[in-house]
C-alpha positions as CSV (number, residue, x, y, z in Angstrom):
1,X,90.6,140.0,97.9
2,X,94.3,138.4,97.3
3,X,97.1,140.2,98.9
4,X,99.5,142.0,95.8
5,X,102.0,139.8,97.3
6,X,100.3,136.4,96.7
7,X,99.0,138.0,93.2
8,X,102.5,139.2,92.4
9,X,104.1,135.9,93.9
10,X,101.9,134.0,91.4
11,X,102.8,136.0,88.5
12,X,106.4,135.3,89.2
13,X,105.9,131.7,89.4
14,X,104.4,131.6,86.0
15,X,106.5,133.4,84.3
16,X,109.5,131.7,86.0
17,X,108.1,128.4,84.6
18,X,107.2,129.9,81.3
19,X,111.1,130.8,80.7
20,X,111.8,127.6,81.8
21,X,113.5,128.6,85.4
22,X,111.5,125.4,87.0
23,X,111.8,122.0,86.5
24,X,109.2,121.2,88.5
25,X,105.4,120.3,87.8
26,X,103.2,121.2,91.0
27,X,100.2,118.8,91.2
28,X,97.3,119.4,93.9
29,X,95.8,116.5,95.4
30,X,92.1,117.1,96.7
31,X,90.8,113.8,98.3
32,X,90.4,112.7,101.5
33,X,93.3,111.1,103.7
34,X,90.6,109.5,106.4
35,X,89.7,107.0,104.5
36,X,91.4,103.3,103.1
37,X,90.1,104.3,99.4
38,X,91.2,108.3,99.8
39,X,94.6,107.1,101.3
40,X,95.3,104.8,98.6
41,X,94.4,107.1,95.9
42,X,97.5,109.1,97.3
43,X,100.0,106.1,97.3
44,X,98.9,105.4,93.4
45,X,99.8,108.7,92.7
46,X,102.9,108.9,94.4
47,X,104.1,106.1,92.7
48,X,103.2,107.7,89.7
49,X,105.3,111.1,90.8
50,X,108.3,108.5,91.3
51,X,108.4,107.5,87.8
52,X,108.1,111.4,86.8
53,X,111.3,112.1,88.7
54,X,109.8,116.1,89.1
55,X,106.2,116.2,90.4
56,X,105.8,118.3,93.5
57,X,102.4,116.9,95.2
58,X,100.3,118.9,97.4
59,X,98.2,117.3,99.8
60,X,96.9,117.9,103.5
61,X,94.8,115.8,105.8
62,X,91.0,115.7,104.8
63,X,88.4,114.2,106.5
64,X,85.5,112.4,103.7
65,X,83.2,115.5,103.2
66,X,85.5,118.4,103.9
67,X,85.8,121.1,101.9
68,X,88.2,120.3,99.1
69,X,89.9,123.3,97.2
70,X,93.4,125.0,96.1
71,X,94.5,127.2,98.4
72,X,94.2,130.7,97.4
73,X,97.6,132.2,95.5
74,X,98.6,128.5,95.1
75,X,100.5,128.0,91.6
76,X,100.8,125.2,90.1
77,X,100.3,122.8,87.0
78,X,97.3,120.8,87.4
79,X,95.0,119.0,89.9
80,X,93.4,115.4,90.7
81,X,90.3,115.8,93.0
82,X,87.1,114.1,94.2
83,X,84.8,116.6,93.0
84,X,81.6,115.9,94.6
85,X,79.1,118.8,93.3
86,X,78.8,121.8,90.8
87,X,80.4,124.0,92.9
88,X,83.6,122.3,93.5
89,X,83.5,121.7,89.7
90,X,83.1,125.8,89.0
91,X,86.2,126.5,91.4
92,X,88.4,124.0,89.6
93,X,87.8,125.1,86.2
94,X,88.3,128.8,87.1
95,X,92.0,127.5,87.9
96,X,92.1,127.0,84.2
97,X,94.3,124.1,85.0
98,X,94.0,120.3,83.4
99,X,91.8,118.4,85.8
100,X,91.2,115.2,86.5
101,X,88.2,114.0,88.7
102,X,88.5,110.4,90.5
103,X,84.8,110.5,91.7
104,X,81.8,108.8,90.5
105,X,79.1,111.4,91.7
106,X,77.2,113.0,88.9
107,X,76.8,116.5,89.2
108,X,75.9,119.7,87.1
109,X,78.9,121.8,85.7
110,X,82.2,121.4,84.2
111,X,83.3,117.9,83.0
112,X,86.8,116.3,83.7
113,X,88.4,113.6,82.4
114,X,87.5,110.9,85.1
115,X,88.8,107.8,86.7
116,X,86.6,106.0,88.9
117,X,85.6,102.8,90.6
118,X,83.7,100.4,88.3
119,X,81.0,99.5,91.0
120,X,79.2,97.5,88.4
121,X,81.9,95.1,88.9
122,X,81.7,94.6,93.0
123,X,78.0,94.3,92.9
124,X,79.1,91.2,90.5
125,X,81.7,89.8,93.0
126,X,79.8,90.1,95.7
127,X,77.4,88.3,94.1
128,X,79.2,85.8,93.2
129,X,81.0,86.0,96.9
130,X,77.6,84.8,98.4
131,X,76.6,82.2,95.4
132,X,80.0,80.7,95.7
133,X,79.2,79.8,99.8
134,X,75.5,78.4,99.0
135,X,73.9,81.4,99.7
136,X,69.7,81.3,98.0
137,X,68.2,84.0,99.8
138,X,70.0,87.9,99.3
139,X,69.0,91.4,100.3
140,X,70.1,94.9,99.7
141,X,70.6,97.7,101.9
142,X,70.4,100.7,100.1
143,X,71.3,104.7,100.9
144,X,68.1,106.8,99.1
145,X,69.0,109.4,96.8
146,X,72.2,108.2,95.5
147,X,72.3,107.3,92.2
148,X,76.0,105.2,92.1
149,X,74.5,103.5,95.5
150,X,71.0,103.0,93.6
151,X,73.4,101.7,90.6
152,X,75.2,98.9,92.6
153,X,72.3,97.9,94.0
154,X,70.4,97.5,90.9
155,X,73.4,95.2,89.4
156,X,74.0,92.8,92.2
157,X,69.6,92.5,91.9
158,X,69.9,91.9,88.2
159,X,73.3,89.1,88.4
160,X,71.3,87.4,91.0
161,X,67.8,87.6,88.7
162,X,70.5,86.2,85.8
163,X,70.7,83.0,88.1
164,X,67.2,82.6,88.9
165,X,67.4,84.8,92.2
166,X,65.1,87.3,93.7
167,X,67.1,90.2,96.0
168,X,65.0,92.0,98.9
169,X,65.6,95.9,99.5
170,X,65.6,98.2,102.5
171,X,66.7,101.7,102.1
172,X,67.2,104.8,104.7
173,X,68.2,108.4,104.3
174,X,71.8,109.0,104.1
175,X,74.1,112.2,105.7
176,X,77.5,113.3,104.7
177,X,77.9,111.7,101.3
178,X,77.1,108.3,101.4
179,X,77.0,107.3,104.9
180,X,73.7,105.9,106.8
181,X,72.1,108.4,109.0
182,X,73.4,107.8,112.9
183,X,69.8,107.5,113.7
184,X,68.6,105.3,111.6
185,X,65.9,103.1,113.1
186,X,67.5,99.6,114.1
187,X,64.3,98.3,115.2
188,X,62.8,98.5,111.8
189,X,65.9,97.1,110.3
190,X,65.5,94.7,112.5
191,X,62.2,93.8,111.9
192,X,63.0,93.8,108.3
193,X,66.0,91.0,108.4
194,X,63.3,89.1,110.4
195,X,61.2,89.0,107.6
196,X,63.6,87.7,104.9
197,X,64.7,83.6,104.8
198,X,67.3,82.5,106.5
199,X,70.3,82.3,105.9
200,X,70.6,85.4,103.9
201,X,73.4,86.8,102.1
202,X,73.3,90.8,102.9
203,X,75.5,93.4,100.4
204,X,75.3,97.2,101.1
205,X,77.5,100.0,100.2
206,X,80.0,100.5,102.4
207,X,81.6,99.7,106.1
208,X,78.7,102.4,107.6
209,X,76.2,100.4,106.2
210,X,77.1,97.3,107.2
211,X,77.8,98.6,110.9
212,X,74.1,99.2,110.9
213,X,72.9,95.7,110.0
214,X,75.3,93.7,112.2
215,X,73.3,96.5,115.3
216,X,70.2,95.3,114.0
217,X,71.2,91.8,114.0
218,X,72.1,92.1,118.0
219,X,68.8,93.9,118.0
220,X,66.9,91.1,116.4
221,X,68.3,88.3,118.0
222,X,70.0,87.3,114.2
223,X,73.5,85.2,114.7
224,X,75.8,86.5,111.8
225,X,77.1,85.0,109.8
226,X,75.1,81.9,110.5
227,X,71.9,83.4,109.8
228,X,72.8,86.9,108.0
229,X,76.1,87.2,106.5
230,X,76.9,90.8,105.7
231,X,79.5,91.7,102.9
232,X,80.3,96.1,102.9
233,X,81.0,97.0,99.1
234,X,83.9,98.7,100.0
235,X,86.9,98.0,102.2
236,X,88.0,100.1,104.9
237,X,90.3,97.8,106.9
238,X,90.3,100.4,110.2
239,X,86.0,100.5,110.5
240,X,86.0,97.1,109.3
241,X,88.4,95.7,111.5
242,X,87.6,97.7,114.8
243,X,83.7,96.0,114.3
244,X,82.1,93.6,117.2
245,X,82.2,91.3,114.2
246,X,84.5,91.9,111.7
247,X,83.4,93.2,108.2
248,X,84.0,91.0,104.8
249,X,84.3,93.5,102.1
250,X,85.3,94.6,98.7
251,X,88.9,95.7,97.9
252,X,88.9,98.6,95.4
253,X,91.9,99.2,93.4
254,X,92.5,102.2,95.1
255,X,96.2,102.5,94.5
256,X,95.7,101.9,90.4
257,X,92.9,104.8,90.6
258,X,95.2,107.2,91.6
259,X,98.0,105.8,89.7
260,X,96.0,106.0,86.6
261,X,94.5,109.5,87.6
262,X,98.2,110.7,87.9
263,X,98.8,109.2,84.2
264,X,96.1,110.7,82.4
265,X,96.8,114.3,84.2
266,X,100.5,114.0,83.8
267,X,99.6,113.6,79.3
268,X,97.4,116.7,80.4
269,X,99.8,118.9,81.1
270,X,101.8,118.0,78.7
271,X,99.4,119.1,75.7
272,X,98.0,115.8,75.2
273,X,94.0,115.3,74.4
274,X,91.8,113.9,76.9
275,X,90.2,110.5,76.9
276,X,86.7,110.6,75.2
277,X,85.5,108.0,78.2
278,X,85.8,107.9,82.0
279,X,88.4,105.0,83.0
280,X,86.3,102.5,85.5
281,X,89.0,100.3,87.7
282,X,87.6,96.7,88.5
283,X,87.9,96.2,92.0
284,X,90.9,93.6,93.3
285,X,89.1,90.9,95.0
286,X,87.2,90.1,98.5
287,X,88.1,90.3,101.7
288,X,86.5,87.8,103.4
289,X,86.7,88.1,107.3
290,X,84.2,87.0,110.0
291,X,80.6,88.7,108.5
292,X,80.6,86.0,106.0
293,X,82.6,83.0,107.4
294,X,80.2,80.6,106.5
295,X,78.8,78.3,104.7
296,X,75.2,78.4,103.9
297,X,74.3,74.8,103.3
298,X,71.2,72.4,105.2
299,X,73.3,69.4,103.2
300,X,75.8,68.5,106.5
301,X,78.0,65.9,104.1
302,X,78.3,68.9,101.6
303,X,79.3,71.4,104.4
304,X,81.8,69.0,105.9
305,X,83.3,68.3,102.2
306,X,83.8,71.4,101.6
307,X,85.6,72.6,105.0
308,X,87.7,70.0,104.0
309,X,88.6,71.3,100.7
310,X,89.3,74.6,102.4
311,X,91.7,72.7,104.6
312,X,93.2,70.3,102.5
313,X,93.3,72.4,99.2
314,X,97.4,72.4,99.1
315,X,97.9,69.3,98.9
316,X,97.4,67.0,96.3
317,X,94.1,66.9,96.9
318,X,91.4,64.3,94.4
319,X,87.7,64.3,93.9
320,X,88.2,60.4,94.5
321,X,89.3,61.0,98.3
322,X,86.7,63.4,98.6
323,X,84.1,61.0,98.0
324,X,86.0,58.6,100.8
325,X,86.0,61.3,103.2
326,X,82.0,62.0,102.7
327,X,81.3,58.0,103.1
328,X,79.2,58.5,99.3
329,X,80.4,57.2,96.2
330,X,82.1,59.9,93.8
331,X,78.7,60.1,91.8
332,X,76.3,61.0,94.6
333,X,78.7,63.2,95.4
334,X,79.0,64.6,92.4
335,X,75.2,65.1,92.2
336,X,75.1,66.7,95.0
337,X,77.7,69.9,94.4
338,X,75.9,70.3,91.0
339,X,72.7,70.5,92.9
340,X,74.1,73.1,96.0
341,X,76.6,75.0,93.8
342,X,76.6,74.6,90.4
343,X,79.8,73.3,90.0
344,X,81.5,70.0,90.3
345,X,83.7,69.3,93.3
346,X,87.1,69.5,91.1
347,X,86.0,72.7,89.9
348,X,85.2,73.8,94.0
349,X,89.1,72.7,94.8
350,X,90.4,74.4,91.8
351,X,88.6,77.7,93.1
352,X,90.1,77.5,96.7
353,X,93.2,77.6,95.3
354,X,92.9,80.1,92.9
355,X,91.4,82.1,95.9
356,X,94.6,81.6,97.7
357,X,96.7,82.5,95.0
358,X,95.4,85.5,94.4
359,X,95.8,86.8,98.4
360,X,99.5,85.4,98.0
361,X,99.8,87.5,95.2
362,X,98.3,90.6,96.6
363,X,99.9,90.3,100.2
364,X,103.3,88.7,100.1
365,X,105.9,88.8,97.9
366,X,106.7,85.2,97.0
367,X,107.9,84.3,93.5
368,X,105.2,82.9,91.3
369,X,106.4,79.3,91.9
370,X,106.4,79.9,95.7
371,X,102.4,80.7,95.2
372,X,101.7,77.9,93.1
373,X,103.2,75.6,95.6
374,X,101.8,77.0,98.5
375,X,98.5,77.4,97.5
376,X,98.3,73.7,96.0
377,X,99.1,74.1,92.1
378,X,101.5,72.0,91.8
379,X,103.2,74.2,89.0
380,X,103.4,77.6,87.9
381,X,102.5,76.7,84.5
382,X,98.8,74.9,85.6
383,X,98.5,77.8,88.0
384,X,99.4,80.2,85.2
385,X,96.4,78.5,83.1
386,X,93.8,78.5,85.5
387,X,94.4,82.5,86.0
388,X,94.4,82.8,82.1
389,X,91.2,80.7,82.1
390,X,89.3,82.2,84.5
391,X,90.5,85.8,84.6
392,X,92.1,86.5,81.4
393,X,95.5,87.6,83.3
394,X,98.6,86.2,83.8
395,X,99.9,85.9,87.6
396,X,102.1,88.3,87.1
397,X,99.2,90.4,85.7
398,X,96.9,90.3,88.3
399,X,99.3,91.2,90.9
400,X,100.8,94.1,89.0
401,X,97.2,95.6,88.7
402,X,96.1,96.0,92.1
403,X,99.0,99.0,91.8
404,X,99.8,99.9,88.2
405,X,98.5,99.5,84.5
């Protein structure tokens, strides 16, 4: 039972506020703090408490499946948690506070208004990660029994299918949330990569997963990335980094989550309805680090060409001296992109240096004619096109997003 002191305390607190003796609006924050994602869910709502001027956030460190709740006695104004099952749900709603849940897990219970990651779209990049480096042979490796992993996995299948693709599966039992069991059988993981074509293109759901694959690899006898590149759909830059081989992966918008979870629960509190649909947050863009540094191509002029764009691609840079480079004419060459990649090599320089653009953007802070220059534009109004064309933003746009709507 609650001490008469915490019940009493609490009483005080709301009618203090309800005579308006507070300024303040106390928010809980129930997610975890050990992860990249859980750590920038915080940092998005923080700089959504900035802009409020009087949010008092409440937050301690969590590990990923520790038990979440309000401490008991705690007043305050409203919460944004992970809720991960029915139970977690019930307790919230018996706060009779506004809500708002920034998981994807499907459970039982109460509803919230929700903000989530749109995993749809990383199953997509990734995807397109692998088609865009020559990749023709792709596999899963899927956690059983989770419907969001089961849901990735069945869109990256179905974008590769779209292109004429066929995607191999191998799935294992998973513990604490979404994280492969410790003693998952390598050998038979290995044994599986053995039987898929070579060189394969690998996408699974997180860091956890793709630790286990890159094992199984040294088990195998399976060079990575040469033979199996391995992309994590989700970026943890600690377990990804710290890896024998480091781990390509998917950047979430983590930060814009929780930025937009604060927004929705600061109109909340303030009387405002809630939004008939969940809010799904693309994903930012790629990582790419060693796991997939490579290109999978049995051409050796193509491969050469195109470590050549990735070199060249600042400078003023022509499908003409690409062709000189290669020793073929500009036709043959031609021919042959279009064959391997499905794109023309003006359209291959064109996406290196929109690539590098957009990680300008995201991680420094030139001015948007310092990117165009340095990532081979020429101006800021052709680099401002491309972006337009090809991702329907502005510069300015994309790089605002990764943090705030």
């Amino acid at each position: 039972m609650q001490s008469q002191e915490k019940i009493t305390g609490r009483k005080k607190g709301d009618k203090a506020r309800k005579q308006g003796k507070s300024s303040f609006v106390r928010v809980a924050v129930l997610v975890d703090t050990s992860t990249s994602w859980g750590r920038g869910i915080v940092r998005g709502i923080h700089r959504y408490s900035i802009s409020e001027g009087n949010w008092q956030v409440f937050i301690e460190a969590r590990g990923l499946e520790e038990r979440l709740e309000v401490p008991r006695g705690w007043v305050g104004d409203g919460v944004i948690a992970r809720i991960t099952d029915r139970e977690m749900a019930l307790r919230l709603r018996a706060l009779r506070l506004p809500v708002v849940n920034i998981s994807i897990i499907q459970y039982p219970g109460p509803q919230f208004p929700r903000v989530y990651n749109d995993h749809g779209r990383v199953a997509e990049m990734a995807a397109r990660h692998f088609l865009d480096r020559g990749f023709r042979h792709f596999a899963y490796f899927s956690l059983l029994g989770l419907e969001y992993v089961a849901h990735q996995k069945n869109v990256f299948a179905e974008h590769l299918r779209a292109k004429g693709y066929d995607c191999s599966v191998f799935e294992v039992g998973a513990h604490r949330g979404a994280e492969p069991d410790w003693s998952t059988d390598i050998d038979r993981l290995a044994d599986w990569i053995g039987t898929l074509p070579k060189p394969v293109g690998i996408f699974t759901w997180n860091a956890g997963c793709a630790r286990e694959i890159l094992y199984a690899c040294q088990a195998g006898g399976f060079y990575v990335p040469e033979d199996v590149a391995v992309l994590s759909g989700s970026d943890d830059d600690c377990l990804c980094e710290v890896s024998h081989i480091t781990i390509s992966a998917v950047m979430p918008a983590a930060e814009r989550n929780g930025f937009e979870a604060a927004r929705i629960l600061g109109r909340l509190m303030a009387g405002q309805p809630a939004p008939r649909e969940p809010l799904e947050i693309a994903p930012i863009r790629i990582v790419a680090r060693q796991s997939t540094d490579t290109l999978a191509m049995r051409d050796p002029i193509l491969t050469r060409t195109l470590a050549f764009i990735r070199e060249k691609a600042r400078q003023n840079l022509r499908v003409e001296q690409l062709a000189r480079q290669a020793g073929i004419s500009r036709r043959v060459l031609e021919r042959r992109f279009a064959v391997h990649l499905g794109r023309s090599p003006a359209e291959e320089i064109r996406r290196v240096r929109l690539e590098r653009a957009k990680e300008l953007l995201l991680q420094t802070s030139l001015s948007i004619p310092e990117v165009a220059e340095s990532s081979g534009f020429g101006s800021p109004e052709y680099m401002s096109y491309v972006f337009r064309e090809t991702l329907q933003l502005t510069p300015l746009r994309y790089r605002k997003m990764a943090y705030r709507p």
